[in-house]
Structure formats: C-alpha cells, structure tokens
C-alpha positions in Angstrom: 57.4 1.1 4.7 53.8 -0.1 3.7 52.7 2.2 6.5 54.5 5.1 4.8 53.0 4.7 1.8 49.8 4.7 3.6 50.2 7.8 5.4 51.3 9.8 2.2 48.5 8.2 0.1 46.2 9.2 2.9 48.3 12.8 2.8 47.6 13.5 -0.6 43.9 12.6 -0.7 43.1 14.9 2.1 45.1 17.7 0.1 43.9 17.1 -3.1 39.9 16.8 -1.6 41.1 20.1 0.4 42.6 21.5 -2.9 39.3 20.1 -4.9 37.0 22.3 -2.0 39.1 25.3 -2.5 38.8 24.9 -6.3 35.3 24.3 -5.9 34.7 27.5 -3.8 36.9 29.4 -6.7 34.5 28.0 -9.3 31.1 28.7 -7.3 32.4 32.3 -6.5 33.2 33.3 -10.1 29.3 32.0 -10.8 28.0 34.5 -8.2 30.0 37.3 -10.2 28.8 36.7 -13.2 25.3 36.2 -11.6 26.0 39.4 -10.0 27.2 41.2 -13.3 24.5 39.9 -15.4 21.6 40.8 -12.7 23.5 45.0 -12.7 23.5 44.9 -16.6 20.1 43.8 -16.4 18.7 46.2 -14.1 21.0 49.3 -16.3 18.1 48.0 -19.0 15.5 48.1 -17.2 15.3 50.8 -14.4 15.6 53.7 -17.5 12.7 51.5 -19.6 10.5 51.0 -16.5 10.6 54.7 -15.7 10.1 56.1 -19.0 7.1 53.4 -19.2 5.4 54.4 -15.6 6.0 58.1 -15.7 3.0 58.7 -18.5 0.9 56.3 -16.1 2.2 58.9 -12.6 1.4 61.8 -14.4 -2.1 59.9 -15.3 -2.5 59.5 -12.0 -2.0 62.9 -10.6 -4.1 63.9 -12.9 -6.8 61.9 -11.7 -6.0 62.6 -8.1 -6.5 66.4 -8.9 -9.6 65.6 -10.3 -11.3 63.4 -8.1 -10.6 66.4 -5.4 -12.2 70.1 -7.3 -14.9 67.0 -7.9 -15.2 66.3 -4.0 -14.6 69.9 -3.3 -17.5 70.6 -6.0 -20.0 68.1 -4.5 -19.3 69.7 -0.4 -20.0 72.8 -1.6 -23.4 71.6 -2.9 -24.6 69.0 0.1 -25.4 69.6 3.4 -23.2 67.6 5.9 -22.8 68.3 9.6 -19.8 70.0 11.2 -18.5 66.5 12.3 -18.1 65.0 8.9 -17.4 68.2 7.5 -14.4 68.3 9.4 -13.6 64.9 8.5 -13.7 65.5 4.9 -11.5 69.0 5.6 -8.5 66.8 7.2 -9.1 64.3 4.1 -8.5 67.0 1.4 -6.0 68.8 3.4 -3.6 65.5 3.7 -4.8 64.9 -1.0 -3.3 68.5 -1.4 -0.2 68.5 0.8 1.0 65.1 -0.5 0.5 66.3 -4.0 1.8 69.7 -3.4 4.7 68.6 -1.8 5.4 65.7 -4.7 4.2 65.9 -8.3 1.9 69.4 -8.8 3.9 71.9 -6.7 3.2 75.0 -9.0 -0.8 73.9 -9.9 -2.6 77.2 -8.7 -6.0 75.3 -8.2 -4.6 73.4 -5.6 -3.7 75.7 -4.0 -6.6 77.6 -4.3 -7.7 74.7 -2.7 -5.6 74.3 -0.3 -5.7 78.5 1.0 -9.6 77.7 0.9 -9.9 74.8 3.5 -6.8 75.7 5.7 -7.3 79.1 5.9 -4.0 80.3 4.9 -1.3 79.9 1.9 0.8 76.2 0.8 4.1 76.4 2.0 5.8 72.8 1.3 6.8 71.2 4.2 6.0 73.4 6.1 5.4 71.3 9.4 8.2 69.6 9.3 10.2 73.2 9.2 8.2 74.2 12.7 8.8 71.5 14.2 12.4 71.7 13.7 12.4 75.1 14.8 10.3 74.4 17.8 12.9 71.6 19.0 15.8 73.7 18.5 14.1 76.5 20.6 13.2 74.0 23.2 16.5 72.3 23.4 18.8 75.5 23.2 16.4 78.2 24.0 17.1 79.9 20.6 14.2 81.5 19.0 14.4 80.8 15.2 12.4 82.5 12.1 11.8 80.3 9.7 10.5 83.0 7.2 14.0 85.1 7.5 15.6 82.1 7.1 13.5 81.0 4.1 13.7 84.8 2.4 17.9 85.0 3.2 18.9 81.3 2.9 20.5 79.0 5.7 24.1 80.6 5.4 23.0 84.0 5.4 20.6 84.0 8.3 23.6 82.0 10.4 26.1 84.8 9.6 23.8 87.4 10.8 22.7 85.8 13.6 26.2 84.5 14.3 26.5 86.3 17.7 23.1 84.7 19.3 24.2 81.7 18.3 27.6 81.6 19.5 26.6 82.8 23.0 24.4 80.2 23.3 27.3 77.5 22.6 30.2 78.7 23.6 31.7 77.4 27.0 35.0 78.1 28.7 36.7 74.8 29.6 37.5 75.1 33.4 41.0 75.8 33.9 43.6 72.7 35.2 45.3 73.9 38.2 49.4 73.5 38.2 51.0 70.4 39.3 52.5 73.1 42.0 49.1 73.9 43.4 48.2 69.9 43.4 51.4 68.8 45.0 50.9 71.1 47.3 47.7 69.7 48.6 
C-alpha cells in the first residue's frame, strides 16, 4: 500500500510539474503577444512621424543632388580634361540623372536637359530595363516586340492587336492518343 501511495504521489508531481510547464508556456506566450502588440502600436506611431520628419530632409537632398550636378556640368564645360576622364565623368552624371529621374525629380526639365545633352537622346524612365525585356522575349520566342507601340497603346491594347502573332507563336496541337483498338492490336 505504502508503494501505492508512492506511485500516485510520484504521479501527481510529474503532472502537476507537466501542468506547471504548460501553464508556464501559456504565461510566456501571452508576454510575447503583448510584446508583439505593443511593438505594432508602436511602430503605427512612428513610421507616419518618421516619414513626415525625413521627407523635408529627402526633398533637401534632392535638391542638393540637382545642384551639385548643373555645378559639375558647369565646371566640365569650363576645364579641359581628356577624352578618358571625360568619359568617366559622362557615365558618372548619366547614372546622378537616371537615379533621380527615375525616383524623386521625374518632371524637372533641367535634368533632362541634362540628361538629352550627355546621352545624346531624350529620358525615358526605365528605359533599359524595358529593352532588355523585350530583347529576352525576342530571343526566347523569336517575337519581335515595340516597346514604343506598346508604351503609346498600353499593354492590353498592343496584346489584342497583335493577338494573332502571338498566338502562332504559342499554340501547339497536343499529339493525338491512338485507340486502345490500334494498341491492342500491336
């Protein structure tokens, strides 16, 4: 009988050190929620603050940026340098005026004064990206793309008139499965 008692004494201490664990785990997982709660609340305060604090100091930026290249452009056009560092300085401004074309100062007309003067012809945004798209597709497919149609007309447009090229480069028949008949009978 002793040894009963043991056994359930023994019983009940590993369920109730079980049953303490599992409260335990409760207890340290409704911390982490309210951890977790109090860290979104906090950052619902202070992504809208930080951004209405840092876009003044962007736009500052930019400004400077814009700046710091008619002054570079200014100064080139008054020094001699040779043809290497000239084109150098030519890749240098052309990667300034692309990144802020493409980002912050897409309608600025000096930039892309700029821009027309040292790459010899107009800003379109993202432009490289767009060939090389239409350069893999042709590649890949043998379909010869225009990305100025498609820019004028718009995606869906240009697909629906073009709908026929397209489809005649994709469509396939699926080989036909002989009968069972014609299989048994080899």
């Amino acid at each position: 009988m002793s040894n009963q008692i043991i056994q359930n004494k023994t019983g009940q201490s590993k369920k109730s050190k079980l049953f303490q664990r599992y409260e335990k785990l409760l207890n340290d997982i409704s911390i982490k929620k309210l951890h977790q709660e109090n860290l979104t609340e906090g950052m619902r305060i202070a992504i809208p603050r930080l951004q209405s604090e840092l876009q003044p100091l962007f736009k500052e930026q930019a400004q400077y940026q814009i700046n710091k290249i008619i002054r570079l452009d200014e100064v080139v056009d008054q020094i001699v340098i040779s043809k290497t560092k000239f084109l150098i300085f030519e890749e240098y401004i052309l990667d300034e005026l692309e990144e802020l074309l493409n980002n912050s100062e897409k309608d600025n007309a000096i930039l892309k004064a700029l821009y027309l003067k040292y790459n010899k012809e107009e800003f379109k945004k993202n432009r490289t990206e767009q060939d090389f798209i239409f350069e893999l597709v042709k590649s890949k497919f043998g379909i010869d793309m225009d990305p100025d149609e498609i820019i004028k007309k718009g995606f869906e447009r240009y697909m629906e008139e073009n709908k026929e090229k397209f489809q005649s480069h994709f469509d396939y028949q699926e080989p036909k499965k002989k009968s069972k008949k014609h299989t048994k009978k080899q």
